[in-house]
C-alpha positions as CSV (number, residue, x, y, z in Angstrom):
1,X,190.3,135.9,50.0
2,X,189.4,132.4,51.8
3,X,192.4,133.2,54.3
4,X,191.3,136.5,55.3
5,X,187.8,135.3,55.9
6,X,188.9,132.1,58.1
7,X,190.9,135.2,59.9
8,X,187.8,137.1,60.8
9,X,185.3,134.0,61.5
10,X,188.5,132.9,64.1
11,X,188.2,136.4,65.6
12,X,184.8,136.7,66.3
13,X,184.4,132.6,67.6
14,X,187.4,133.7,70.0
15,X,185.7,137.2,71.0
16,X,182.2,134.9,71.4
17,X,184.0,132.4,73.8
18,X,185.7,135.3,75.6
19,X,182.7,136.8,76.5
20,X,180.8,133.9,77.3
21,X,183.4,132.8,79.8
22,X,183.2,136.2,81.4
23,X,179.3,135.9,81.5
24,X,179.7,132.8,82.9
25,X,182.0,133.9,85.4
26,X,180.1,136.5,86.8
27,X,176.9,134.2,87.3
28,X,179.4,131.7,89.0
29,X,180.2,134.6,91.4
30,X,176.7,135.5,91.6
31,X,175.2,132.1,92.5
32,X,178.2,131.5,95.3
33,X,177.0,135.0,96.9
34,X,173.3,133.3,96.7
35,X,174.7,130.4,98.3
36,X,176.3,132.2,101.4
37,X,173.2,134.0,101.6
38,X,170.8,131.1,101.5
39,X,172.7,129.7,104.6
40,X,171.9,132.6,107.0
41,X,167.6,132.4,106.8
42,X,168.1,128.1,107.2
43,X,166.5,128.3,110.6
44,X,163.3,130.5,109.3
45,X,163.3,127.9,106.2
46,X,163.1,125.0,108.8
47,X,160.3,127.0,110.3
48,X,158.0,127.6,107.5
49,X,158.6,124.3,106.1
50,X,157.3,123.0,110.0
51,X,153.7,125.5,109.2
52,X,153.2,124.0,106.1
53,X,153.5,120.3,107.3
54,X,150.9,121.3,110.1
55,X,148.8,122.2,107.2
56,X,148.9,119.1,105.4
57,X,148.0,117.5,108.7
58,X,145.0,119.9,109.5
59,X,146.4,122.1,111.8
60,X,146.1,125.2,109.7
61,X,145.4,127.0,113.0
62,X,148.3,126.2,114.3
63,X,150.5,127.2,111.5
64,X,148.9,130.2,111.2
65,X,150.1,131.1,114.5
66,X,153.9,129.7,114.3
67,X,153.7,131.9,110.6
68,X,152.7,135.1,112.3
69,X,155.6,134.9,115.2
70,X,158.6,134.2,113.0
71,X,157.0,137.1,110.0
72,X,158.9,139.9,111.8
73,X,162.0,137.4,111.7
74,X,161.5,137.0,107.7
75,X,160.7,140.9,107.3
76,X,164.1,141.9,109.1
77,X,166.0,139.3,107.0
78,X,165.1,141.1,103.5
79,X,164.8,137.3,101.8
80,X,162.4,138.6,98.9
81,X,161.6,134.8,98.2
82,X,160.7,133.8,101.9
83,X,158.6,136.7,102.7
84,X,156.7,136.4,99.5
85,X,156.2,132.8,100.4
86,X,155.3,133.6,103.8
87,X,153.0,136.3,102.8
88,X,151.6,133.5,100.2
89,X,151.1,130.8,102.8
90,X,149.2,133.3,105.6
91,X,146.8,134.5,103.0
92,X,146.1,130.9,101.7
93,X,145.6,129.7,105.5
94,X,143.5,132.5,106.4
95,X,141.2,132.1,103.6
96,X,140.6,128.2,104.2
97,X,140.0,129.9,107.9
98,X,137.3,132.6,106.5
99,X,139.2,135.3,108.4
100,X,138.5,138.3,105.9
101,X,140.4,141.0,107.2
102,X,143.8,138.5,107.1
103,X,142.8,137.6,104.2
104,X,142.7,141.0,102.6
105,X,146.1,142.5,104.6
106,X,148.1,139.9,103.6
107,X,146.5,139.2,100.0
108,X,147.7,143.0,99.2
109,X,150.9,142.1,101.0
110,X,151.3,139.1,98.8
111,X,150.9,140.9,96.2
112,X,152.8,143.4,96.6
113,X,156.0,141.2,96.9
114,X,155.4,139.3,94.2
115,X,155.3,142.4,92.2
116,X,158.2,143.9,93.5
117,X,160.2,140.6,93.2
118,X,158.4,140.2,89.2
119,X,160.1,144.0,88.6
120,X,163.8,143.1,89.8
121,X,164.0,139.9,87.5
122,X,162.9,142.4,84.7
123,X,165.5,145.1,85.5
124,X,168.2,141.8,86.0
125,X,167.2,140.1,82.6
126,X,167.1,143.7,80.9
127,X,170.5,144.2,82.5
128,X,171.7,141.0,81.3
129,X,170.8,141.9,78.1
130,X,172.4,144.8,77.4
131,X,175.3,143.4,78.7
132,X,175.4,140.9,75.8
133,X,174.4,143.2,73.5
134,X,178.1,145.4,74.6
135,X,180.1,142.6,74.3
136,X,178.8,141.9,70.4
137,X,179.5,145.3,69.6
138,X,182.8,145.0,70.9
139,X,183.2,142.1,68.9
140,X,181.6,143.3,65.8
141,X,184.3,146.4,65.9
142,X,187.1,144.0,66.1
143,X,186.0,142.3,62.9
144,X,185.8,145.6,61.3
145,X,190.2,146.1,62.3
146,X,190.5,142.7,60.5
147,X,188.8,143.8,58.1
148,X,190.8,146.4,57.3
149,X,194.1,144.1,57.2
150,X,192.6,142.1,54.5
151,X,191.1,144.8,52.1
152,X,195.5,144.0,50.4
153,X,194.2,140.5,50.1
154,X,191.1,141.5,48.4
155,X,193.0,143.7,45.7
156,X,195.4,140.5,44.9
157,X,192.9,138.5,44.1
158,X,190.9,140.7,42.0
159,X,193.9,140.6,39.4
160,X,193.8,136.9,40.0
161,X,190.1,136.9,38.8
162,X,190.8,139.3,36.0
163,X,193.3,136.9,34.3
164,X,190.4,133.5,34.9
165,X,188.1,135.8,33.3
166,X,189.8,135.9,30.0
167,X,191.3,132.0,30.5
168,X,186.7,131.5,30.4
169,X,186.2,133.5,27.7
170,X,188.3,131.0,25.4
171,X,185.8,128.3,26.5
172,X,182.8,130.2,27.1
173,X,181.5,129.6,23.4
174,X,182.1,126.0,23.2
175,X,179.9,125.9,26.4
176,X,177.0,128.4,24.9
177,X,176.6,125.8,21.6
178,X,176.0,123.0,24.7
179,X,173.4,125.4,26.3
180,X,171.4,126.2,23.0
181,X,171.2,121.6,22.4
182,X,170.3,121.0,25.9
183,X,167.8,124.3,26.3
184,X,166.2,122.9,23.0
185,X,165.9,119.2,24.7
186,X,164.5,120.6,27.9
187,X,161.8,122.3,26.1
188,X,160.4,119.3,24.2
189,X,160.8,117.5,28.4
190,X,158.4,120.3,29.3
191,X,156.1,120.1,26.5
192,X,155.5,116.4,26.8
193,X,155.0,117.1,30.5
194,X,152.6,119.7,29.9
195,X,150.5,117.0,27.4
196,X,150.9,114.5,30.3
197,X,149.2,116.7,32.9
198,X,146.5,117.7,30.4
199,X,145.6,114.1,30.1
200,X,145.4,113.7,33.9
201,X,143.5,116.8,34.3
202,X,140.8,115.5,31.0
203,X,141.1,111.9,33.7
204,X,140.5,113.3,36.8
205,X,137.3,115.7,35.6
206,X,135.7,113.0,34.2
207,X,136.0,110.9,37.3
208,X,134.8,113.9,39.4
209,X,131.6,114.1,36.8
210,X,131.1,110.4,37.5
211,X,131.3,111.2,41.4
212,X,128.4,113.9,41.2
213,X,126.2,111.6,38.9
214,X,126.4,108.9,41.8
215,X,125.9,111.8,44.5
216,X,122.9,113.3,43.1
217,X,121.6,109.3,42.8
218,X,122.5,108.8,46.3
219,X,121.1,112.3,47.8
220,X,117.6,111.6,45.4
221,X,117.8,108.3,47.6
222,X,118.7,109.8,50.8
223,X,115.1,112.6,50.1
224,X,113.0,109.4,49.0
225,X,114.1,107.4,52.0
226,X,113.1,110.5,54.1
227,X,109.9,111.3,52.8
228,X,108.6,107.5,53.5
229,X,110.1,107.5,56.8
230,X,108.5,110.7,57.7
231,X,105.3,109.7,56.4
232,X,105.5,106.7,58.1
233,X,106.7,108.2,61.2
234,X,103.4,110.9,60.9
235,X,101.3,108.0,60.3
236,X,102.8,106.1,63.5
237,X,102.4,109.5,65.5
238,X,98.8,109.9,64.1
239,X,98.0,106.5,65.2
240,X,99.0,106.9,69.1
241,X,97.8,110.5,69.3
242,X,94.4,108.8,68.2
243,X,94.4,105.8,70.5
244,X,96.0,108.2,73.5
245,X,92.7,110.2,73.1
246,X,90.3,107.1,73.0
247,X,92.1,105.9,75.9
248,X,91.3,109.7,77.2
249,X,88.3,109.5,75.7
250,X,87.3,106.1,78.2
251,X,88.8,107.5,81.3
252,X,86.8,110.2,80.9
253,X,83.8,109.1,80.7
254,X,85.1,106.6,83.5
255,X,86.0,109.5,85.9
256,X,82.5,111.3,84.9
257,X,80.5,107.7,85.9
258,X,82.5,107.7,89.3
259,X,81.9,111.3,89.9
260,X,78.3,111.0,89.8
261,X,78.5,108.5,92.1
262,X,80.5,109.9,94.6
263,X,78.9,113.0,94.2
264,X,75.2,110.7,94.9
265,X,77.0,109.3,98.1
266,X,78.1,112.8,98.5
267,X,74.4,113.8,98.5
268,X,73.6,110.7,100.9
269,X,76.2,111.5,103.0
270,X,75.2,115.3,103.1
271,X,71.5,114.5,104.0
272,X,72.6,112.1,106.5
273,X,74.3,114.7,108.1
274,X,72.1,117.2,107.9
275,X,69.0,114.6,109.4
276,X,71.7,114.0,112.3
277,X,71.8,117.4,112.6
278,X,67.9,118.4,113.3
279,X,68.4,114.8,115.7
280,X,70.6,116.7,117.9
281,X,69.3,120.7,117.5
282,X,65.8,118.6,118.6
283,X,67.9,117.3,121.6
284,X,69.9,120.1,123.0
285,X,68.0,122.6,124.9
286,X,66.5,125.7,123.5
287,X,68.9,128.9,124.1
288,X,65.7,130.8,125.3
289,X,65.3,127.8,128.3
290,X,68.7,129.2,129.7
291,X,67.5,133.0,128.8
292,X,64.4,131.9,131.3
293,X,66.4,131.0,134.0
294,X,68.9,133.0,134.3
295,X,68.0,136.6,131.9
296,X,72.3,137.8,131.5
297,X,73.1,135.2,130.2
298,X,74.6,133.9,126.6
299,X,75.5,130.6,124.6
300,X,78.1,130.8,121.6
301,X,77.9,127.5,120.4
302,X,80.0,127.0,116.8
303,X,80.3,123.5,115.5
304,X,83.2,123.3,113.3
305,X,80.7,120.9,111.1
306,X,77.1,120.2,111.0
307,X,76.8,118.3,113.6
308,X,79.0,119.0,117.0
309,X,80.9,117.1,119.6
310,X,80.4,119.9,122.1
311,X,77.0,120.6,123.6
312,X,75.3,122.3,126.5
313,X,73.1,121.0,129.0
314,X,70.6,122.8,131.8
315,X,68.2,120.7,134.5
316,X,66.1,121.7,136.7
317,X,66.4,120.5,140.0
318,X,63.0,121.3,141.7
319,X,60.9,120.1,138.6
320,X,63.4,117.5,138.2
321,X,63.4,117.9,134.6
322,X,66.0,118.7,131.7
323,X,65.2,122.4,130.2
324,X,64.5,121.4,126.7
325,X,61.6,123.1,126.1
326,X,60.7,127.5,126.2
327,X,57.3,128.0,127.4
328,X,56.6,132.1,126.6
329,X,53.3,131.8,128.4
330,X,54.7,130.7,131.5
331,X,57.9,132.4,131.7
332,X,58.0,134.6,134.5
333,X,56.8,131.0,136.7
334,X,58.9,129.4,135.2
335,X,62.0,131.6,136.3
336,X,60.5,131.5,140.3
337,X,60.0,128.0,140.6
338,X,63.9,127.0,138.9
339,X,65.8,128.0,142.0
340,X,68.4,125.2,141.5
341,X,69.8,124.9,138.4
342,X,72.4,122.4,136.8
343,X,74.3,123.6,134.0
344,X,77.2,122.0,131.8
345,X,79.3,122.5,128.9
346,X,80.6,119.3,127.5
347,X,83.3,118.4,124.9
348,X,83.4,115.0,123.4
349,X,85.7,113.3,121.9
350,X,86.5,114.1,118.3
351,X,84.1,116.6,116.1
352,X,81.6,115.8,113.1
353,X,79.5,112.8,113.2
354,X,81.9,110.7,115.7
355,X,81.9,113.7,118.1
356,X,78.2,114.1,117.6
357,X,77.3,110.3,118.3
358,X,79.2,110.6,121.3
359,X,77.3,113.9,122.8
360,X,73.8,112.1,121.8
361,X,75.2,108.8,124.1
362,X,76.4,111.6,126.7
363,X,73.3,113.3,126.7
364,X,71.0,110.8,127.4
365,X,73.7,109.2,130.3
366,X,73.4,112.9,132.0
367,X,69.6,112.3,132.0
368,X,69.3,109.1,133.3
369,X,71.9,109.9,136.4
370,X,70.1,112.7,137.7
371,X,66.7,111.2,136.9
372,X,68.3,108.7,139.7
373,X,68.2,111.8,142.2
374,X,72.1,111.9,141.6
375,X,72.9,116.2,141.6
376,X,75.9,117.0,143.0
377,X,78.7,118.0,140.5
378,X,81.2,115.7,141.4
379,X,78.9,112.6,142.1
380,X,77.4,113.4,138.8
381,X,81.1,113.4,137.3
382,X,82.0,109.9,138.6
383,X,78.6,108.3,137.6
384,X,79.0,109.4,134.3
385,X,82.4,107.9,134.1
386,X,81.3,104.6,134.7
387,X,78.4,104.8,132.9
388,X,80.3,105.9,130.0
389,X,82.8,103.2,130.5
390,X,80.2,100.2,130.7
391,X,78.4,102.0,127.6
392,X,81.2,101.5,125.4
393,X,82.5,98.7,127.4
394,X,85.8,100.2,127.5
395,X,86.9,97.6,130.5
396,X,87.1,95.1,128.3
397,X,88.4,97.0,124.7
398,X,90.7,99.5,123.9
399,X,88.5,101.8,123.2
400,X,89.3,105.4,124.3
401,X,86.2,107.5,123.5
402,X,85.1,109.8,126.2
403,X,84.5,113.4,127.6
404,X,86.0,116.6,128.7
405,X,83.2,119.0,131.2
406,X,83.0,121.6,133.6
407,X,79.4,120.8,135.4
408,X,77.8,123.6,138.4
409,X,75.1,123.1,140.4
410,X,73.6,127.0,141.0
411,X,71.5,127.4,144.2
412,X,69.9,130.7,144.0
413,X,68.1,130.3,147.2
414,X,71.1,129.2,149.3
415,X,73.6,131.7,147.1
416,X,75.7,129.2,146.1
417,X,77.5,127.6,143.1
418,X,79.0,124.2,143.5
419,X,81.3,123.1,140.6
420,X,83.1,120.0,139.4
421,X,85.3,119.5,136.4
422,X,86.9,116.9,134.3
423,X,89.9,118.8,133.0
424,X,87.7,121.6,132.0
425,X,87.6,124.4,134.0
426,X,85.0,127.4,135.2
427,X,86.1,130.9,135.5
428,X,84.4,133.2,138.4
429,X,84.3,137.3,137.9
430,X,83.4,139.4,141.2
431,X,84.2,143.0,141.7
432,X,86.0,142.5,139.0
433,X,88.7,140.0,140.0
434,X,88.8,136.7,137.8
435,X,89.3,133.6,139.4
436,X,90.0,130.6,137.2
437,X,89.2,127.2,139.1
438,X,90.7,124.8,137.5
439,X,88.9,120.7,137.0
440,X,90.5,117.4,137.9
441,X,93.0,115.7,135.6
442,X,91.1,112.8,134.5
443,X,88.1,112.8,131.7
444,X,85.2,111.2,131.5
445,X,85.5,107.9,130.3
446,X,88.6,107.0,128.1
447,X,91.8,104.0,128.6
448,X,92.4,104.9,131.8
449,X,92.3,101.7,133.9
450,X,90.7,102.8,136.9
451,X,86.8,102.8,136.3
452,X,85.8,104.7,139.8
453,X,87.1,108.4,139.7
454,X,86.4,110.9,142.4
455,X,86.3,114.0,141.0
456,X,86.7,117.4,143.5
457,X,84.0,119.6,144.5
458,X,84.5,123.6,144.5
459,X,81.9,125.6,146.3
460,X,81.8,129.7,145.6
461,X,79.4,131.6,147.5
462,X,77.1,134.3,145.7
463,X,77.9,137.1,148.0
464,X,78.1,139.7,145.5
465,X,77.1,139.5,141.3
466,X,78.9,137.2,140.2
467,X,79.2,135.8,136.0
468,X,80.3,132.8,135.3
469,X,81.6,131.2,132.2
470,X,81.8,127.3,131.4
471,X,83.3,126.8,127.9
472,X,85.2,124.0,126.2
473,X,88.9,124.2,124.9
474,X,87.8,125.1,121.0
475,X,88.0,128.8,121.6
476,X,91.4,128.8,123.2
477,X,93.3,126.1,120.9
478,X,92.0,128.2,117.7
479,X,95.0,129.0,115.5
480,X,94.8,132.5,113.9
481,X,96.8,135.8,114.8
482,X,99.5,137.1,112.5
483,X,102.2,134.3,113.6
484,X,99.5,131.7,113.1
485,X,99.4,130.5,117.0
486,X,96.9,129.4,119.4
487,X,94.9,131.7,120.8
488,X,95.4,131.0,124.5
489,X,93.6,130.4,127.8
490,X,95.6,133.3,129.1
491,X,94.7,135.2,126.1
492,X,91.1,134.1,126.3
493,X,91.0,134.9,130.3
494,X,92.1,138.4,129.8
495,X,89.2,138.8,127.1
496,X,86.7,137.5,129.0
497,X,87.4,140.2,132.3
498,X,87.7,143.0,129.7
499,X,83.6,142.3,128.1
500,X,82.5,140.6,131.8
501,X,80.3,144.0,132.3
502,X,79.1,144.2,128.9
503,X,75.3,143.2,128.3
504,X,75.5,139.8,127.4
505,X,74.3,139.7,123.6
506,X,77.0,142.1,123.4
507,X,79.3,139.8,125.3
508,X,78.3,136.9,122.8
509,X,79.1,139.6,119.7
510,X,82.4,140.4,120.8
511,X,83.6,136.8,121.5
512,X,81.9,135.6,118.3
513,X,83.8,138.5,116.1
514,X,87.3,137.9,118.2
515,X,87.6,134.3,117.4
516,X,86.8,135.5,113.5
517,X,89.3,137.7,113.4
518,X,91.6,135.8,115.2
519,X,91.1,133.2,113.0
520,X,91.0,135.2,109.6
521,X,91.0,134.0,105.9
522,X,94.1,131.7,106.2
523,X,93.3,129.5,109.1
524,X,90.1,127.1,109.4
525,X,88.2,126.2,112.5
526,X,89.7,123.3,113.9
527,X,87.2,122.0,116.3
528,X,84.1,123.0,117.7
529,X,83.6,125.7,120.3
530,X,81.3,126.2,123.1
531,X,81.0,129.1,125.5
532,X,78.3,129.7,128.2
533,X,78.1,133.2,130.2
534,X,75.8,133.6,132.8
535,X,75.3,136.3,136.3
536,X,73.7,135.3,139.4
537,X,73.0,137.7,142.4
């Protein structure tokens, strides 16, 4: 029996070898045929090996480009390896690049190689498989003929176990006595065992009793321990929650103290304010004065606080007094013997209380220059600069407080309107053509080092009806509108000739409710605006 099996084990080791030889000798033939093929795309190797190197030096533009001319060259050669690596390297590129159509041709491109190249070394391994699996077959049915051979063999040595067999039998009761002794020994070995593990088992429970006893001490502990610390960390808590609101408690009643008195200097500050303002209504001339004197005629005047920086100012040349007061009685005299009027709109600098103590200093200055027989426009202008300039002593500080005007002089017996400005301007409406005549450069008063200013005289004959309008920049530097812009002088021009034939309460209404709506709910008035509207004829 042993022969015949050494037989068969030699057969199928020499069958195993024999085929793994062959296996082998057909993937020695396979990789030489890779080899020689490997050689022919060397160049186009060379080439993409060159792209990616740009890449790692930041050219990826570059290699993009030297990619793209040798693809055809890698497509022709049928290299499933370089094409899928070129098709790899393109999409890569062109997403660092953000090109999204590249991106997408040669990501399904990619893809698609990959794939194809996945399913082939399937089909080889697969291939390779059932290859093997032939060659055990074939080896399996050569064991089977040897076999066969030894089956003889097998039959000679069943006699040969047939005659052992009775040779045992002879011994085979000797040898059953020496199993009953040494079955009866190993079962008093197993019963001692079995009292040795009881004992272990009796050991082991009670040191697992013991165990418990000292966990439930040590979790009672662990409870106790909790409950004080949690007692004493509600009693900590309770402790700072009641100090926090004392503290609360004191600032409080701190805030409340300095409420009341800001809210008393509030109430100081308020009726300051408002005294200031009654000061300077009681100072600027009435509206009705200018309805006296010239009948179409209109003054929007909208401080942007209580008290303004911008006012308006009339004299009478032939009285030789300012027209603060509205005598009803002698109205109709009052309008024949004012054939010369002066009229100006004035913006000071700043708004509030600073702009309003500048327009009470400004107000008086304008009455004390012509009081000194001083009434042309642009004299006017440059006598006010100076006296401004001395007033706050600006040759000698840095102050820079001062004045932006537009000043006429309106001769109704000569028909003539004489105008001078210091950066504000006058706009003139006949026949219905605007003309906007713009002031000097300089203000009134401010850094500037020269303290004598000419300013230039306009003159504009009254050879038809003619309405004038002086206003400051307030109106036009209002932001509003849906974009939240300015409003314009262009803007403001345009509305101005559209309303200049309107009745002037009407004009006054529409300019009044413009400016509101320009302005709307999200914007506030950001300085004070003045606008004066007057015919002649």
């Amino acid at each position: 029996m042993k022969p015949a099996l050494k037989v068969c084990l030699t057969s199928l080791f020499s069958a195993l070898l024999f085929f793994s030889s062959v296996n082998s000798y057909g993937d020695s033939n396979k990789s030489d045929a890779k080899g020689s093929m490997q050689d022919q795309p060397t160049a186009i190797s060379k080439a993409i090996m060159q792209a990616e190197q740009l890449h790692a030096d930041g050219k990826t533009k570059k290699a993009v480009n030297d990619l793209e001319k040798i693809l055809p060259k890698v497509e022709a050669l049928e290299d499933e390896v370089l094409l899928e690596k070129t098709y790899r390297l393109l999409f890569e590129y062109h997403t660092e690049l953000k090109n999204k159509k590249k991106v997408e041709e040669f990501g399904i491109l990619y893809n698609l190689t990959k794939t194809a190249r996945e399913k082939k070394e399937l089909e080889s391994s697969n291939k390779k498989k059932e290859s093997l699996l032939k060659k055990n077959a074939y080896a399996i049915s050569s064991l089977k003929e040897e076999n066969k051979k030894s089956e003889l063999d097998k039959e000679l040595a069943q006699q040969e176990v047939i005659l052992k067999s009775s040779e045992l039998l002879v011994t085979r009761d000797s040898l059953g006595i020496l199993d009953l002794i040494n079955s009866e020994r190993q079962n008093q070995i197993d019963l001692l065992n079995k009292e040795k593990q009881l004992k272990e088992l009796k050991v082991k429970e009670q040191a697992l009793i013991i165990k418990e006893k000292e966990a439930r001490e040590q979790l009672t502990w662990v409870i106790l321990g909790s409950l004080v610390l949690g007692l004493l960390t509600l009693g900590v808590l309770a402790f700072y929650i009641y100090r926090n609101l004392q503290q609360k408690k004191k600032y409080s009643n701190q805030i409340e103290g300095q409420l009341q008195i800001i809210s008393h200097q509030h109430e100081n500050i308020t009726n300051s304010i408002t005294y200031a303002q009654r000061i300077q209504n009681a100072m600027l001339p009435h509206e009705n004065s200018f309805h006296q004197q010239f009948p179409d005629s209109f003054i929007l005047f909208k401080p942007k606080d209580v008290v303004s920086g911008d006012f308006y100012w009339f004299f009478n040349v032939k009285t030789g007094s300012a027209l603060n007061d509205y005598d009803a009685e002698n109205e109709s005299n009052a309008a024949e013997d004012s054939q010369k009027i002066i009229v100006a709109a004035v913006d000071c600098t700043g708004h509030g209380v600073p702009g309003a103590f500048m327009s009470m200093i400004a107000y008086n200055l304008l009455n004390m220059i012509v009081s000194k027989n001083i009434l042309e426009p642009d004299l006017i202008l440059a006598e006010l600069n100076r006296s401004v300039r001395f007033a706050l002593q600006q040759y000698k500080n840095d102050n820079k407080d001062g004045m932006d005007m537009a000043i006429c002089s309106i001769d109704k017996e000569n028909k003539v309107i004489e105008y001078a400005g210091a950066k504000n301007p006058i706009v003139i409406i006949k026949d219905g053509v605007l003309e906007h005549i713009k002031g000097d450069k300089e203000p009134i008063g401010g850094s500037q080092g020269k303290s004598d200013r000419i300013y230039t005289k306009h003159t504009i004959a009254i050879d038809k009806p003619t309405t004038v309008y002086l206003f400051s920049d307030g109106f036009e530097d209002q932001f509003g509108g849906p974009e939240g812009k300015k409003f314009m002088i262009k803007n403001f021009k345009e509305l101005l000739l559209s309303i200049h034939h309107e009745p002037f309460d009407k004009q006054k209404g529409i300019l009044d409710k413009a400016i509101e709506d320009w302005k709307g709910t999200k914007e506030k008035q950001i300085d004070d605006i003045l606008v004066m509207g007057l015919r002649v004829s």
